[in-house]
C-alpha positions in Angstrom: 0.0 0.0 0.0 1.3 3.6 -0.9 1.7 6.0 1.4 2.4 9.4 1.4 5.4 9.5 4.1 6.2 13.1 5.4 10.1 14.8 5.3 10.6 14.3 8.7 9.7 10.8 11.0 8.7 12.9 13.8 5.4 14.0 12.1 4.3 11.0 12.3 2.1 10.2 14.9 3.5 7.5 17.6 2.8 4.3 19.1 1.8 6.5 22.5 -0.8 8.3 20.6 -2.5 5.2 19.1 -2.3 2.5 21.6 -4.9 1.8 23.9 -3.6 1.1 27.0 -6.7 0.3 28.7 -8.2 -2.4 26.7 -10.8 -5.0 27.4 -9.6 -7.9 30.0 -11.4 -11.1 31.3 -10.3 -14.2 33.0 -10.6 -17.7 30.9 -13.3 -18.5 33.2 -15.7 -15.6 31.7 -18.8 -16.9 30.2 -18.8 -15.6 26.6 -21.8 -13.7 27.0 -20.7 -11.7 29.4 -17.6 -11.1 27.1 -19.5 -9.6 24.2 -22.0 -7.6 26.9 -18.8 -6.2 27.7 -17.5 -5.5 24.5 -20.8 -3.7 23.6 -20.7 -1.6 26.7 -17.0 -0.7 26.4 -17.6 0.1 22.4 -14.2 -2.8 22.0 -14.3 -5.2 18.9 -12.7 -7.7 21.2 -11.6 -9.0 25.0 -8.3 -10.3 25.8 -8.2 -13.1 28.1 -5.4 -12.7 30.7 -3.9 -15.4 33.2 -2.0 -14.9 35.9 -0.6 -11.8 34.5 -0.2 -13.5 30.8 -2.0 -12.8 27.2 -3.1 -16.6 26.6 -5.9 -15.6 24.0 -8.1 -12.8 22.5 -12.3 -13.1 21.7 -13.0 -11.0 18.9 -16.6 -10.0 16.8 -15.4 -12.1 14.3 -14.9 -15.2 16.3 -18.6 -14.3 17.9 -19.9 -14.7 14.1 -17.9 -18.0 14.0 -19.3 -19.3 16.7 -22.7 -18.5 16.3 -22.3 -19.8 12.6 -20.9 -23.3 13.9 -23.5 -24.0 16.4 -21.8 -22.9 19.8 -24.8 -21.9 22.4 -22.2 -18.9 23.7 -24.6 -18.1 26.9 -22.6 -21.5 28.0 -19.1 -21.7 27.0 -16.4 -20.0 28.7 -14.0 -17.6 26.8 -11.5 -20.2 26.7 -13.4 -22.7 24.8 -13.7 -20.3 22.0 -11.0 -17.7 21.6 -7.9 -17.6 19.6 -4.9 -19.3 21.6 -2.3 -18.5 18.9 -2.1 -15.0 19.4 -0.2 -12.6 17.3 1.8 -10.0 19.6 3.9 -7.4 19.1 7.0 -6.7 21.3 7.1 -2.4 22.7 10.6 -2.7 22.1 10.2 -3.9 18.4 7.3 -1.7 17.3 9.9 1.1 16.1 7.0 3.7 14.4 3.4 3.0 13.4 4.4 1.8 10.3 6.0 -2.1 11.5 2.6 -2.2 13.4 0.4 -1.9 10.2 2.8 -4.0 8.7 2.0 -6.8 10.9 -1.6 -6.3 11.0 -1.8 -6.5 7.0 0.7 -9.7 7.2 -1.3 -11.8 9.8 -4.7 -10.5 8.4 -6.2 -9.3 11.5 -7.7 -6.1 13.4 -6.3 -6.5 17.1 -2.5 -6.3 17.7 -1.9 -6.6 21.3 1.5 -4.7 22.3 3.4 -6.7 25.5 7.1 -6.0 27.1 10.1 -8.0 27.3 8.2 -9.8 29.9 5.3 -10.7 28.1 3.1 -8.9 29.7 0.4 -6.8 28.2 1.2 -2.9 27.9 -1.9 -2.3 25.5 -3.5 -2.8 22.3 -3.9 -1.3 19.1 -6.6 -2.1 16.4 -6.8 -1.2 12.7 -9.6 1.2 13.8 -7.4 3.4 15.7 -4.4 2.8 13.4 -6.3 4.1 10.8 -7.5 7.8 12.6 -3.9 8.2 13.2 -2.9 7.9 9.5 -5.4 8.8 8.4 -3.8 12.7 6.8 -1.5 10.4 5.5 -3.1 8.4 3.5 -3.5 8.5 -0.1 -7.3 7.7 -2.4 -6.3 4.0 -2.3 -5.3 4.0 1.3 -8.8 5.5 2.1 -10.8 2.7 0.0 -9.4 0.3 2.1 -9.6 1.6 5.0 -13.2 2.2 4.1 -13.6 -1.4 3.4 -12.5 -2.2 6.9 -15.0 0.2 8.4 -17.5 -1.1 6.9 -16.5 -5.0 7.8 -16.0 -3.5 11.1 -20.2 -2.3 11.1 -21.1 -5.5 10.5 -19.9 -7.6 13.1 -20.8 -4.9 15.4 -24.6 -5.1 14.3 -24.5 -8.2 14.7 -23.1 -8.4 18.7 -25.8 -6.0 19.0 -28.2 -7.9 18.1 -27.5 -10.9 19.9 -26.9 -8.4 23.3 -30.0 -6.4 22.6 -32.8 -9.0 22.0 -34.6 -10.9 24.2 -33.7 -14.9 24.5 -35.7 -17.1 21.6 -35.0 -18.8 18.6 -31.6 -17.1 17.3 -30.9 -17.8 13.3 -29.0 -16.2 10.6 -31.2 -16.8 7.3 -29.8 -16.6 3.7 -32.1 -14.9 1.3 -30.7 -16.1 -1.6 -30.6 -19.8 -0.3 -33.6 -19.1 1.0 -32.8 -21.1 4.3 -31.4 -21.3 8.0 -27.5 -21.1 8.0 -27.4 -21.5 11.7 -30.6 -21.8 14.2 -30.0 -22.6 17.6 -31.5 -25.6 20.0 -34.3 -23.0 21.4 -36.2 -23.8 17.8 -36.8 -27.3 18.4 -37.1 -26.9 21.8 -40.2 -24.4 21.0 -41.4 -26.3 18.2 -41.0 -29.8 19.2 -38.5 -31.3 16.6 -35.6 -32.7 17.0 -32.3 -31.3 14.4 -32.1 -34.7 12.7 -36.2 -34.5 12.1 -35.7 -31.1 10.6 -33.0 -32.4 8.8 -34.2 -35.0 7.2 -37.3 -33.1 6.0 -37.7 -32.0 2.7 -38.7 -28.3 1.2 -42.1 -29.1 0.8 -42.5 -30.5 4.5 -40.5 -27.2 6.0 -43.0 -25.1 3.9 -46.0 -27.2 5.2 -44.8 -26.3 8.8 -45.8 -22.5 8.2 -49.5 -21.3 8.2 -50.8 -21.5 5.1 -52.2 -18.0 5.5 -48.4 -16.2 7.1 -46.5 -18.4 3.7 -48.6 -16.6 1.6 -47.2 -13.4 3.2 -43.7 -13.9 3.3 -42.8 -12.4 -0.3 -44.2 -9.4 0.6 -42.5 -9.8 4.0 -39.3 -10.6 1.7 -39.6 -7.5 -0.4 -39.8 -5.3 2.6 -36.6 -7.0 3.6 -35.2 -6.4 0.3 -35.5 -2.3 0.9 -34.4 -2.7 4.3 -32.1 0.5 5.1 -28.9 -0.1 7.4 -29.9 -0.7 11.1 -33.7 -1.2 10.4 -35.5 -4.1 12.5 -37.9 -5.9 10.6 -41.0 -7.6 12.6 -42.7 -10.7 11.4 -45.4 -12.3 13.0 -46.3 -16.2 11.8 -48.2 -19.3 13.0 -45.5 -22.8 13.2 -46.9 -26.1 13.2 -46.3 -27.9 17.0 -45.1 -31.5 16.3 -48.3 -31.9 18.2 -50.1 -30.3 15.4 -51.0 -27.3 17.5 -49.9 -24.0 15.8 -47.2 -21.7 17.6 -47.0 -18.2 17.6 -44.1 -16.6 16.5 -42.5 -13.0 16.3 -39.5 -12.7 14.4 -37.5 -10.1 14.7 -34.8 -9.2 12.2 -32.2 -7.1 11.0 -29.9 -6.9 7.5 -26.8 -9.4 8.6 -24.3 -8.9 5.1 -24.9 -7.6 1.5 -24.0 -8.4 -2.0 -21.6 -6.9 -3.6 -24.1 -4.5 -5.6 -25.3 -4.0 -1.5 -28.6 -6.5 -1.9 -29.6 -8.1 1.4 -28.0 -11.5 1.4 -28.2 -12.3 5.5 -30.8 -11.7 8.0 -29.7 -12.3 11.8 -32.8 -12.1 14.1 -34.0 -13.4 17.0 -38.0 -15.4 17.0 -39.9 -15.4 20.0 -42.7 -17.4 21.1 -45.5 -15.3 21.1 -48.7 -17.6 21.7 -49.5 -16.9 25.2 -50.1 -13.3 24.3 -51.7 -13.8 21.4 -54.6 -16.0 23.3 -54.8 -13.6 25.6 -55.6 -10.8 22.4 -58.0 -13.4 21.1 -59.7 -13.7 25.0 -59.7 -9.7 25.3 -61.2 -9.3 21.9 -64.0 -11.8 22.5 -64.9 -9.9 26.0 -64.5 -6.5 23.9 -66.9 -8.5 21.5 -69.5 -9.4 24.5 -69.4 -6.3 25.9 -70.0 -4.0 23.0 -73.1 -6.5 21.9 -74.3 -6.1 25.3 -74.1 -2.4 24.7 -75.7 -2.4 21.8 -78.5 -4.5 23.0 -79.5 -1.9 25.8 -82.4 -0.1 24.8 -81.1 2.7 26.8 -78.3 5.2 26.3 -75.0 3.4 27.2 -71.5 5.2 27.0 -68.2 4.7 28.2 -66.2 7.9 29.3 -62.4 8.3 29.3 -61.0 10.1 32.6 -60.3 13.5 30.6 -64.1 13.4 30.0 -63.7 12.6 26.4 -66.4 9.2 24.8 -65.1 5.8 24.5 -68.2 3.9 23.5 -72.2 5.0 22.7 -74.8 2.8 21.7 -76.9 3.6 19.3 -80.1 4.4 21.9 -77.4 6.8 23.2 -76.4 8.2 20.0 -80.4 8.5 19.1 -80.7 11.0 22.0 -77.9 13.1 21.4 -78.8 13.3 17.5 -75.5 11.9 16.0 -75.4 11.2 12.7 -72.6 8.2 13.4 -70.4 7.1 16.3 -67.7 8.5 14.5 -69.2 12.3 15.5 -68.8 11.6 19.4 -65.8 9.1 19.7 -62.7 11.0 21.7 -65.1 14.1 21.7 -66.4 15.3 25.2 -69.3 14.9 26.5 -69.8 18.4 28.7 -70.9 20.5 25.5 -73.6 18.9 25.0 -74.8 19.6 28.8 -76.8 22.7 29.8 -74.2 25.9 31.1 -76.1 25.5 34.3 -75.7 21.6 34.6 -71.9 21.1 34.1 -70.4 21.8 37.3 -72.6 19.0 39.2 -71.5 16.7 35.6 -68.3 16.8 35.9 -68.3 16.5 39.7 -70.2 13.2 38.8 -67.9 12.2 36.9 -64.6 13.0 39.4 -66.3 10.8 42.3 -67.1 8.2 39.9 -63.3 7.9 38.8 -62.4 8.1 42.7 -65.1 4.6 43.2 -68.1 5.8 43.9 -71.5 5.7 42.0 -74.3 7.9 41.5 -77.2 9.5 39.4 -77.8 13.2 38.0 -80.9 15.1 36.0 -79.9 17.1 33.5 -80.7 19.2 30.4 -79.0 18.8 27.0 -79.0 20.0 23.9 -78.3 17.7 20.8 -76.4 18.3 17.6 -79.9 19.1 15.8 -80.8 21.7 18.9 -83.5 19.6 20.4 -83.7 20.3 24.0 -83.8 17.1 26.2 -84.1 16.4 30.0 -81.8 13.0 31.3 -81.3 10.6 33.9 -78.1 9.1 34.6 -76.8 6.4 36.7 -72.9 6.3 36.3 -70.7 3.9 38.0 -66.7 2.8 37.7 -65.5 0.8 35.0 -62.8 -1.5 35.9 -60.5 -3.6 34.0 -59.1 -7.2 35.1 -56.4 -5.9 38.1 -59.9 -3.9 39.2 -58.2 -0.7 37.6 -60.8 2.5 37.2 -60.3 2.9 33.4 -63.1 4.1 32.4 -67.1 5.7 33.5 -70.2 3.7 32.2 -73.1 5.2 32.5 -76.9 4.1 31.7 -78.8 7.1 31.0 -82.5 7.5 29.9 -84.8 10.5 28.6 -87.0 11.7 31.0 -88.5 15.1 29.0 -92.5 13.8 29.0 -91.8 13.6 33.1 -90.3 16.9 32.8 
Protein backbone atom coordinates (compact mmCIF):
# COMPACT_ATOMS: atom_id res chain seq x y z
CA UNK A 1 0.00 0.00 0.00
CA UNK A 2 1.26 3.58 -0.91
CA UNK A 3 1.67 6.03 1.44
CA UNK A 4 2.37 9.36 1.36
CA UNK A 5 5.37 9.47 4.06
CA UNK A 6 6.25 13.06 5.37
CA UNK A 7 10.09 14.75 5.29
CA UNK A 8 10.57 14.29 8.75
CA UNK A 9 9.66 10.79 10.98
CA UNK A 10 8.67 12.89 13.78
CA UNK A 11 5.43 13.95 12.08
CA UNK A 12 4.26 10.98 12.31
CA UNK A 13 2.15 10.22 14.89
CA UNK A 14 3.47 7.53 17.61
CA UNK A 15 2.83 4.31 19.09
CA UNK A 16 1.80 6.49 22.47
CA UNK A 17 -0.77 8.33 20.61
CA UNK A 18 -2.54 5.21 19.09
CA UNK A 19 -2.27 2.50 21.61
CA UNK A 20 -4.91 1.82 23.94
CA UNK A 21 -3.56 1.08 26.97
CA UNK A 22 -6.73 0.34 28.70
CA UNK A 23 -8.23 -2.44 26.69
CA UNK A 24 -10.76 -5.04 27.42
CA UNK A 25 -9.55 -7.93 30.04
CA UNK A 26 -11.38 -11.07 31.30
CA UNK A 27 -10.32 -14.15 32.97
CA UNK A 28 -10.61 -17.68 30.93
CA UNK A 29 -13.28 -18.50 33.22
CA UNK A 30 -15.73 -15.56 31.73
CA UNK A 31 -18.81 -16.88 30.18
CA UNK A 32 -18.78 -15.62 26.57
CA UNK A 33 -21.79 -13.70 26.96
CA UNK A 34 -20.68 -11.66 29.35
CA UNK A 35 -17.56 -11.07 27.13
CA UNK A 36 -19.47 -9.65 24.24
CA UNK A 37 -21.97 -7.56 26.91
CA UNK A 38 -18.78 -6.23 27.72
CA UNK A 39 -17.51 -5.55 24.51
CA UNK A 40 -20.78 -3.65 23.61
CA UNK A 41 -20.68 -1.62 26.74
CA UNK A 42 -16.96 -0.73 26.40
CA UNK A 43 -17.63 0.10 22.45
CA UNK A 44 -14.24 -2.77 22.03
CA UNK A 45 -14.28 -5.24 18.94
CA UNK A 46 -12.67 -7.71 21.22
CA UNK A 47 -11.57 -9.00 24.96
CA UNK A 48 -8.31 -10.28 25.77
CA UNK A 49 -8.24 -13.13 28.07
CA UNK A 50 -5.43 -12.66 30.71
CA UNK A 51 -3.89 -15.37 33.20
CA UNK A 52 -2.00 -14.94 35.88
CA UNK A 53 -0.57 -11.83 34.48
CA UNK A 54 -0.25 -13.47 30.81
CA UNK A 55 -1.96 -12.85 27.23
CA UNK A 56 -3.13 -16.61 26.64
CA UNK A 57 -5.91 -15.61 24.00
CA UNK A 58 -8.13 -12.78 22.49
CA UNK A 59 -12.25 -13.11 21.68
CA UNK A 60 -13.00 -10.99 18.94
CA UNK A 61 -16.62 -10.00 16.81
CA UNK A 62 -15.41 -12.08 14.29
CA UNK A 63 -14.94 -15.20 16.34
CA UNK A 64 -18.64 -14.30 17.86
CA UNK A 65 -19.91 -14.72 14.07
CA UNK A 66 -17.86 -17.96 13.96
CA UNK A 67 -19.25 -19.31 16.73
CA UNK A 68 -22.75 -18.46 16.32
CA UNK A 69 -22.33 -19.82 12.57
CA UNK A 70 -20.93 -23.31 13.87
CA UNK A 71 -23.55 -23.96 16.41
CA UNK A 72 -21.80 -22.86 19.76
CA UNK A 73 -24.75 -21.86 22.44
CA UNK A 74 -22.16 -18.90 23.68
CA UNK A 75 -24.61 -18.09 26.91
CA UNK A 76 -22.63 -21.50 28.01
CA UNK A 77 -19.11 -21.73 27.03
CA UNK A 78 -16.38 -19.96 28.73
CA UNK A 79 -13.96 -17.59 26.78
CA UNK A 80 -11.53 -20.18 26.72
CA UNK A 81 -13.39 -22.68 24.77
CA UNK A 82 -13.71 -20.35 22.01
CA UNK A 83 -10.95 -17.71 21.62
CA UNK A 84 -7.94 -17.64 19.60
CA UNK A 85 -4.91 -19.27 21.62
CA UNK A 86 -2.34 -18.48 18.92
CA UNK A 87 -2.15 -15.01 19.40
CA UNK A 88 -0.20 -12.64 17.30
CA UNK A 89 1.77 -9.97 19.65
CA UNK A 90 3.94 -7.37 19.06
CA UNK A 91 7.04 -6.71 21.33
CA UNK A 92 7.12 -2.43 22.73
CA UNK A 93 10.61 -2.71 22.05
CA UNK A 94 10.23 -3.93 18.37
CA UNK A 95 7.29 -1.65 17.33
CA UNK A 96 9.92 1.06 16.12
CA UNK A 97 6.98 3.68 14.42
CA UNK A 98 3.45 2.98 13.42
CA UNK A 99 4.40 1.84 10.34
CA UNK A 100 6.03 -2.06 11.50
CA UNK A 101 2.61 -2.17 13.39
CA UNK A 102 0.44 -1.91 10.17
CA UNK A 103 2.81 -4.03 8.67
CA UNK A 104 2.03 -6.75 10.86
CA UNK A 105 -1.63 -6.34 10.98
CA UNK A 106 -1.82 -6.46 7.02
CA UNK A 107 0.71 -9.66 7.22
CA UNK A 108 -1.32 -11.81 9.85
CA UNK A 109 -4.72 -10.46 8.42
CA UNK A 110 -6.23 -9.34 11.53
CA UNK A 111 -7.70 -6.14 13.36
CA UNK A 112 -6.31 -6.49 17.06
CA UNK A 113 -2.49 -6.31 17.67
CA UNK A 114 -1.94 -6.61 21.27
CA UNK A 115 1.48 -4.71 22.31
CA UNK A 116 3.37 -6.72 25.53
CA UNK A 117 7.14 -5.99 27.08
CA UNK A 118 10.10 -8.00 27.30
CA UNK A 119 8.24 -9.81 29.93
CA UNK A 120 5.28 -10.73 28.10
CA UNK A 121 3.07 -8.93 29.73
CA UNK A 122 0.38 -6.76 28.23
CA UNK A 123 1.17 -2.93 27.91
CA UNK A 124 -1.93 -2.32 25.51
CA UNK A 125 -3.50 -2.76 22.27
CA UNK A 126 -3.90 -1.32 19.09
CA UNK A 127 -6.56 -2.06 16.38
CA UNK A 128 -6.76 -1.16 12.74
CA UNK A 129 -9.64 1.22 13.77
CA UNK A 130 -7.39 3.37 15.71
CA UNK A 131 -4.40 2.84 13.42
CA UNK A 132 -6.33 4.07 10.82
CA UNK A 133 -7.47 7.84 12.63
CA UNK A 134 -3.85 8.15 13.16
CA UNK A 135 -2.93 7.86 9.54
CA UNK A 136 -5.42 8.85 8.35
CA UNK A 137 -3.77 12.73 6.78
CA UNK A 138 -1.49 10.42 5.52
CA UNK A 139 -3.10 8.35 3.46
CA UNK A 140 -3.48 8.49 -0.14
CA UNK A 141 -7.25 7.68 -2.38
CA UNK A 142 -6.25 3.95 -2.30
CA UNK A 143 -5.26 4.04 1.34
CA UNK A 144 -8.82 5.54 2.05
CA UNK A 145 -10.84 2.74 -0.02
CA UNK A 146 -9.39 0.28 2.09
CA UNK A 147 -9.64 1.64 5.05
CA UNK A 148 -13.21 2.21 4.06
CA UNK A 149 -13.64 -1.44 3.45
CA UNK A 150 -12.47 -2.16 6.89
CA UNK A 151 -15.00 0.21 8.38
CA UNK A 152 -17.51 -1.11 6.94
CA UNK A 153 -16.54 -5.00 7.81
CA UNK A 154 -16.01 -3.50 11.09
CA UNK A 155 -20.17 -2.26 11.13
CA UNK A 156 -21.12 -5.53 10.49
CA UNK A 157 -19.85 -7.59 13.11
CA UNK A 158 -20.80 -4.88 15.42
CA UNK A 159 -24.55 -5.13 14.26
CA UNK A 160 -24.52 -8.19 14.72
CA UNK A 161 -23.08 -8.44 18.72
CA UNK A 162 -25.81 -6.00 19.01
CA UNK A 163 -28.22 -7.88 18.13
CA UNK A 164 -27.52 -10.93 19.93
CA UNK A 165 -26.90 -8.40 23.28
CA UNK A 166 -29.98 -6.40 22.61
CA UNK A 167 -32.79 -8.96 21.97
CA UNK A 168 -34.59 -10.87 24.20
CA UNK A 169 -33.67 -14.90 24.54
CA UNK A 170 -35.73 -17.06 21.56
CA UNK A 171 -34.99 -18.82 18.58
CA UNK A 172 -31.56 -17.08 17.28
CA UNK A 173 -30.91 -17.81 13.33
CA UNK A 174 -29.01 -16.16 10.60
CA UNK A 175 -31.24 -16.85 7.29
CA UNK A 176 -29.75 -16.62 3.68
CA UNK A 177 -32.11 -14.87 1.27
CA UNK A 178 -30.74 -16.11 -1.65
CA UNK A 179 -30.55 -19.83 -0.34
CA UNK A 180 -33.57 -19.10 0.98
CA UNK A 181 -32.83 -21.07 4.26
CA UNK A 182 -31.37 -21.33 7.95
CA UNK A 183 -27.55 -21.14 7.98
CA UNK A 184 -27.43 -21.48 11.69
CA UNK A 185 -30.60 -21.80 14.25
CA UNK A 186 -30.02 -22.56 17.59
CA UNK A 187 -31.54 -25.56 19.99
CA UNK A 188 -34.31 -23.02 21.37
CA UNK A 189 -36.17 -23.83 17.77
CA UNK A 190 -36.76 -27.33 18.41
CA UNK A 191 -37.08 -26.95 21.78
CA UNK A 192 -40.23 -24.36 20.95
CA UNK A 193 -41.45 -26.34 18.17
CA UNK A 194 -41.04 -29.77 19.25
CA UNK A 195 -38.50 -31.32 16.60
CA UNK A 196 -35.64 -32.71 17.00
CA UNK A 197 -32.34 -31.26 14.41
CA UNK A 198 -32.13 -34.66 12.74
CA UNK A 199 -36.20 -34.49 12.09
CA UNK A 200 -35.68 -31.10 10.61
CA UNK A 201 -32.96 -32.36 8.77
CA UNK A 202 -34.19 -34.96 7.21
CA UNK A 203 -37.34 -33.12 6.01
CA UNK A 204 -37.70 -32.01 2.65
CA UNK A 205 -38.74 -28.29 1.15
CA UNK A 206 -42.14 -29.10 0.82
CA UNK A 207 -42.50 -30.45 4.45
CA UNK A 208 -40.46 -27.18 6.02
CA UNK A 209 -43.02 -25.10 3.94
CA UNK A 210 -46.02 -27.17 5.23
CA UNK A 211 -44.83 -26.32 8.82
CA UNK A 212 -45.79 -22.48 8.22
CA UNK A 213 -49.53 -21.31 8.16
CA UNK A 214 -50.82 -21.51 5.12
CA UNK A 215 -52.21 -18.01 5.51
CA UNK A 216 -48.38 -16.24 7.05
CA UNK A 217 -46.51 -18.36 3.75
CA UNK A 218 -48.59 -16.56 1.62
CA UNK A 219 -47.20 -13.39 3.24
CA UNK A 220 -43.75 -13.87 3.33
CA UNK A 221 -42.77 -12.45 -0.28
CA UNK A 222 -44.21 -9.36 0.61
CA UNK A 223 -42.52 -9.82 4.04
CA UNK A 224 -39.33 -10.57 1.75
CA UNK A 225 -39.60 -7.51 -0.45
CA UNK A 226 -39.84 -5.26 2.55
CA UNK A 227 -36.61 -6.97 3.61
CA UNK A 228 -35.24 -6.41 0.34
CA UNK A 229 -35.53 -2.26 0.89
CA UNK A 230 -34.37 -2.65 4.34
CA UNK A 231 -32.08 0.47 5.10
CA UNK A 232 -28.88 -0.14 7.39
CA UNK A 233 -29.92 -0.72 11.10
CA UNK A 234 -33.68 -1.20 10.38
CA UNK A 235 -35.54 -4.05 12.48
CA UNK A 236 -37.91 -5.86 10.61
CA UNK A 237 -41.00 -7.60 12.57
CA UNK A 238 -42.75 -10.67 11.44
CA UNK A 239 -45.39 -12.28 12.98
CA UNK A 240 -46.28 -16.16 11.85
CA UNK A 241 -48.15 -19.28 13.03
CA UNK A 242 -45.46 -22.81 13.21
CA UNK A 243 -46.92 -26.06 13.22
CA UNK A 244 -46.28 -27.88 16.98
CA UNK A 245 -45.13 -31.49 16.30
CA UNK A 246 -48.34 -31.94 18.22
CA UNK A 247 -50.08 -30.27 15.36
CA UNK A 248 -51.03 -27.33 17.51
CA UNK A 249 -49.91 -23.98 15.83
CA UNK A 250 -47.25 -21.72 17.57
CA UNK A 251 -47.00 -18.16 17.61
CA UNK A 252 -44.09 -16.58 16.53
CA UNK A 253 -42.47 -13.00 16.26
CA UNK A 254 -39.48 -12.69 14.41
CA UNK A 255 -37.51 -10.07 14.69
CA UNK A 256 -34.81 -9.17 12.18
CA UNK A 257 -32.23 -7.06 10.96
CA UNK A 258 -29.87 -6.92 7.48
CA UNK A 259 -26.84 -9.36 8.62
CA UNK A 260 -24.35 -8.91 5.13
CA UNK A 261 -24.95 -7.63 1.49
CA UNK A 262 -23.96 -8.45 -2.02
CA UNK A 263 -21.57 -6.92 -3.65
CA UNK A 264 -24.06 -4.49 -5.62
CA UNK A 265 -25.28 -3.98 -1.51
CA UNK A 266 -28.56 -6.47 -1.86
CA UNK A 267 -29.62 -8.06 1.41
CA UNK A 268 -27.99 -11.51 1.39
CA UNK A 269 -28.25 -12.35 5.52
CA UNK A 270 -30.79 -11.74 8.03
CA UNK A 271 -29.66 -12.26 11.81
CA UNK A 272 -32.83 -12.09 14.13
CA UNK A 273 -33.97 -13.42 17.02
CA UNK A 274 -37.97 -15.38 16.97
CA UNK A 275 -39.86 -15.42 20.01
CA UNK A 276 -42.67 -17.43 21.09
CA UNK A 277 -45.49 -15.31 21.10
CA UNK A 278 -48.66 -17.62 21.65
CA UNK A 279 -49.49 -16.90 25.23
CA UNK A 280 -50.07 -13.28 24.30
CA UNK A 281 -51.75 -13.76 21.45
CA UNK A 282 -54.62 -16.03 23.35
CA UNK A 283 -54.84 -13.58 25.56
CA UNK A 284 -55.60 -10.78 22.42
CA UNK A 285 -58.02 -13.41 21.13
CA UNK A 286 -59.67 -13.68 24.97
CA UNK A 287 -59.68 -9.71 25.27
CA UNK A 288 -61.23 -9.30 21.88
CA UNK A 289 -64.00 -11.79 22.52
CA UNK A 290 -64.89 -9.88 26.00
CA UNK A 291 -64.47 -6.47 23.89
CA UNK A 292 -66.85 -8.46 21.46
CA UNK A 293 -69.49 -9.41 24.47
CA UNK A 294 -69.39 -6.28 25.91
CA UNK A 295 -70.01 -3.98 22.95
CA UNK A 296 -73.09 -6.45 21.93
CA UNK A 297 -74.34 -6.06 25.34
CA UNK A 298 -74.08 -2.37 24.74
CA UNK A 299 -75.68 -2.43 21.80
CA UNK A 300 -78.51 -4.47 22.96
CA UNK A 301 -79.48 -1.94 25.85
CA UNK A 302 -82.39 -0.09 24.78
CA UNK A 303 -81.14 2.66 26.77
CA UNK A 304 -78.33 5.23 26.35
CA UNK A 305 -75.01 3.42 27.22
CA UNK A 306 -71.52 5.19 27.02
CA UNK A 307 -68.15 4.67 28.24
CA UNK A 308 -66.20 7.90 29.31
CA UNK A 309 -62.39 8.33 29.30
CA UNK A 310 -61.02 10.13 32.57
CA UNK A 311 -60.34 13.49 30.58
CA UNK A 312 -64.06 13.41 29.97
CA UNK A 313 -63.74 12.61 26.43
CA UNK A 314 -66.35 9.23 24.81
CA UNK A 315 -65.06 5.85 24.47
CA UNK A 316 -68.23 3.94 23.53
CA UNK A 317 -72.19 5.02 22.74
CA UNK A 318 -74.79 2.76 21.71
CA UNK A 319 -76.94 3.58 19.35
CA UNK A 320 -80.12 4.40 21.90
CA UNK A 321 -77.40 6.84 23.17
CA UNK A 322 -76.41 8.25 19.97
CA UNK A 323 -80.35 8.46 19.14
CA UNK A 324 -80.65 10.96 21.95
CA UNK A 325 -77.95 13.10 21.36
CA UNK A 326 -78.75 13.31 17.47
CA UNK A 327 -75.47 11.91 15.98
CA UNK A 328 -75.39 11.16 12.71
CA UNK A 329 -72.55 8.16 13.44
CA UNK A 330 -70.41 7.09 16.33
CA UNK A 331 -67.73 8.47 14.47
CA UNK A 332 -69.18 12.29 15.52
CA UNK A 333 -68.77 11.60 19.38
CA UNK A 334 -65.78 9.08 19.66
CA UNK A 335 -62.74 11.02 21.74
CA UNK A 336 -65.14 14.15 21.67
CA UNK A 337 -66.36 15.32 25.22
CA UNK A 338 -69.32 14.86 26.47
CA UNK A 339 -69.77 18.39 28.70
CA UNK A 340 -70.91 20.49 25.50
CA UNK A 341 -73.57 18.91 25.03
CA UNK A 342 -74.84 19.62 28.84
CA UNK A 343 -76.81 22.74 29.84
CA UNK A 344 -74.25 25.90 31.10
CA UNK A 345 -76.12 25.48 34.29
CA UNK A 346 -75.74 21.61 34.59
CA UNK A 347 -71.88 21.09 34.05
CA UNK A 348 -70.41 21.79 37.28
CA UNK A 349 -72.61 18.99 39.25
CA UNK A 350 -71.52 16.71 35.63
CA UNK A 351 -68.29 16.84 35.86
CA UNK A 352 -68.28 16.52 39.73
CA UNK A 353 -70.24 13.19 38.80
CA UNK A 354 -67.86 12.24 36.89
CA UNK A 355 -64.60 12.99 39.40
CA UNK A 356 -66.32 10.79 42.34
CA UNK A 357 -67.14 8.20 39.86
CA UNK A 358 -63.27 7.86 38.76
CA UNK A 359 -62.44 8.12 42.74
CA UNK A 360 -65.05 4.57 43.22
CA UNK A 361 -68.14 5.80 43.85
CA UNK A 362 -71.50 5.68 42.03
CA UNK A 363 -74.34 7.91 41.53
CA UNK A 364 -77.21 9.51 39.39
CA UNK A 365 -77.78 13.24 37.95
CA UNK A 366 -80.93 15.06 36.00
CA UNK A 367 -79.90 17.08 33.49
CA UNK A 368 -80.67 19.18 30.40
CA UNK A 369 -79.01 18.77 26.98
CA UNK A 370 -79.00 20.03 23.87
CA UNK A 371 -78.31 17.66 20.80
CA UNK A 372 -76.36 18.31 17.59
CA UNK A 373 -79.87 19.07 15.81
CA UNK A 374 -80.76 21.73 18.87
CA UNK A 375 -83.46 19.62 20.37
CA UNK A 376 -83.65 20.29 24.04
CA UNK A 377 -83.77 17.07 26.16
CA UNK A 378 -84.11 16.39 30.03
CA UNK A 379 -81.81 12.96 31.25
CA UNK A 380 -81.27 10.64 33.92
CA UNK A 381 -78.09 9.10 34.55
CA UNK A 382 -76.83 6.36 36.65
CA UNK A 383 -72.88 6.30 36.33
CA UNK A 384 -70.69 3.90 37.99
CA UNK A 385 -66.75 2.82 37.65
CA UNK A 386 -65.52 0.76 35.00
CA UNK A 387 -62.80 -1.47 35.89
CA UNK A 388 -60.53 -3.56 34.04
CA UNK A 389 -59.11 -7.16 35.05
CA UNK A 390 -56.43 -5.87 38.06
CA UNK A 391 -59.88 -3.89 39.22
CA UNK A 392 -58.24 -0.66 37.62
CA UNK A 393 -60.79 2.46 37.21
CA UNK A 394 -60.28 2.87 33.45
CA UNK A 395 -63.09 4.10 32.42
CA UNK A 396 -67.13 5.74 33.47
CA UNK A 397 -70.22 3.73 32.16
CA UNK A 398 -73.14 5.23 32.49
CA UNK A 399 -76.92 4.07 31.73
CA UNK A 400 -78.77 7.13 31.03
CA UNK A 401 -82.53 7.46 29.86
CA UNK A 402 -84.78 10.52 28.59
CA UNK A 403 -87.00 11.68 31.05
CA UNK A 404 -88.53 15.05 28.97
CA UNK A 405 -92.47 13.80 29.00
CA UNK A 406 -91.78 13.55 33.11
CA UNK A 407 -90.31 16.91 32.75
Amino acid sequence: MDWQRPKQLDDWPTLEQIINDSPVKVTPETFAIDAIALMREQESSCVLIIDQLQLVGIFSERDVVRQIASGVDLSKATVAQVMQREVVTLNQSQAEDILTVWSLLNQSEIQELPIVDAGGQLVGIVTQSSLLQGVEPYMISGAIAERQRLETALQESQRLLQAIAQLDPGIVYIYDLIEQRNLYSNREFYSILGYTPAEIQQMELPAKQSLMHPDDLAALPEYFQKCERAKEGEILEFEYRMRHKNDQWRWLLSRETVFTRTDSGKPEQLVGIATDISERKQAQEKLGQSERLLRTMIEAEPECVKLVAPDGTILEMNSAGLAIVEADCLEQVLGKPVTPLVMPEYRSAFEALTQRVFQGESGRLEFEIVGFKGTHRWLETHAFPFRNGNDEITALMSLTHDISDRK
